[in-house]
N, C-alpha and C positions, 0 to 999 in steps of 0.2 A: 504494500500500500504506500502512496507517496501523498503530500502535498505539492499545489503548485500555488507559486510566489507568482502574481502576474505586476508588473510596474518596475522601473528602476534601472538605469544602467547598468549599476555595480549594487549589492548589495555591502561590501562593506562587512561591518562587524554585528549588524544584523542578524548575519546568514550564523554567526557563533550563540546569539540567542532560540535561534531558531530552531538547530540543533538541537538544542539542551532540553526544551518544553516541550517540542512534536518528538513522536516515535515513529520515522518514517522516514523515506530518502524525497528530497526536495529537488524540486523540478522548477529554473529558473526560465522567465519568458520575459522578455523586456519592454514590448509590445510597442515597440519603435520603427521596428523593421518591415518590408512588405509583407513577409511569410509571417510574424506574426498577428495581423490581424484578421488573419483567418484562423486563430487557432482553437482548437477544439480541446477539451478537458479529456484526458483521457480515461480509460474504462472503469482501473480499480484507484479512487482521488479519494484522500479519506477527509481534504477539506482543500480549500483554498481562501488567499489571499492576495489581495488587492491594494496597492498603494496608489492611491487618487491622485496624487499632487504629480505622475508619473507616466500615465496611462490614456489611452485616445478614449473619448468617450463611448464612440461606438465597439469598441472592443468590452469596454468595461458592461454594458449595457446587454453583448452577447452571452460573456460568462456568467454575467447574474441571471440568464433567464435559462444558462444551461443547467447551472449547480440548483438552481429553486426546481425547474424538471426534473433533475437526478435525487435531488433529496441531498444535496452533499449542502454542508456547514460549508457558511463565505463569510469570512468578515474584510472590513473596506477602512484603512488605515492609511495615517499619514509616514512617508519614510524618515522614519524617527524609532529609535528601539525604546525610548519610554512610552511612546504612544500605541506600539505596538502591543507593549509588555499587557499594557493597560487593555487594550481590547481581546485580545488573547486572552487574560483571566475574567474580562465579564465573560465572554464567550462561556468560558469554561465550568464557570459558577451560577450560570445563566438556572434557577430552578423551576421557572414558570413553564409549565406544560404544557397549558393554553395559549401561550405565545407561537404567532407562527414565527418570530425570528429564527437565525438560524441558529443563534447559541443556543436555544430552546433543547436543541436534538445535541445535547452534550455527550449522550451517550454514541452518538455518531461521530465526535469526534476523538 
């Protein structure tokens, strides 16, 4: 199972965050390039993230309507590893059931 990173040139020291909280191999996309704004989520994604301040709109706009189809956990952060840290633990602690977000399906990520 992996996660994928969509937004960002480089990730930086991030990607050392990133590591340590997912249990999973990470899949960088930077979503600059031609080839990637066609990209598609792949089969077995046990979440994904988005860095906004990074990313085309219309690409952002295609992964969120893939991962909400798939049932896969998205959250949508600034490139910043405190900002990150911080949406990654609501995510995680997210307990409301009733919530459609996606940290709701914690047990899915």
């Amino acid at each position: 199972m992996s996660y994928v990173v969509i937004g960002a040139d480089r990730l930086g020291n991030i990607i050392d965050m990133l590591e340590e909280k997912l249990d999973g191999k990470l899949i960088h996309v930077s979503g600059r390039k031609k080839k990637d704004q066609a990209y598609a989520l792949p089969q077995m994604v046990k979440g994904v993230i988005v860095f906004t301040d990074f990313i085309n709109h219309n690409l952002a706009k295609r992964v969120k309507a893939d991962a909400k189809k798939r049932n896969v956990p998205i959250v949508f952060a600034k490139r910043s590893v405190r900002h990150l840290e911080c949406t990654l633990e609501q995510m995680m602690n997210c307990t409301n059931v009733e919530c459609d977000r996606a940290c709701a399906r914690k047990d899915s990520f």
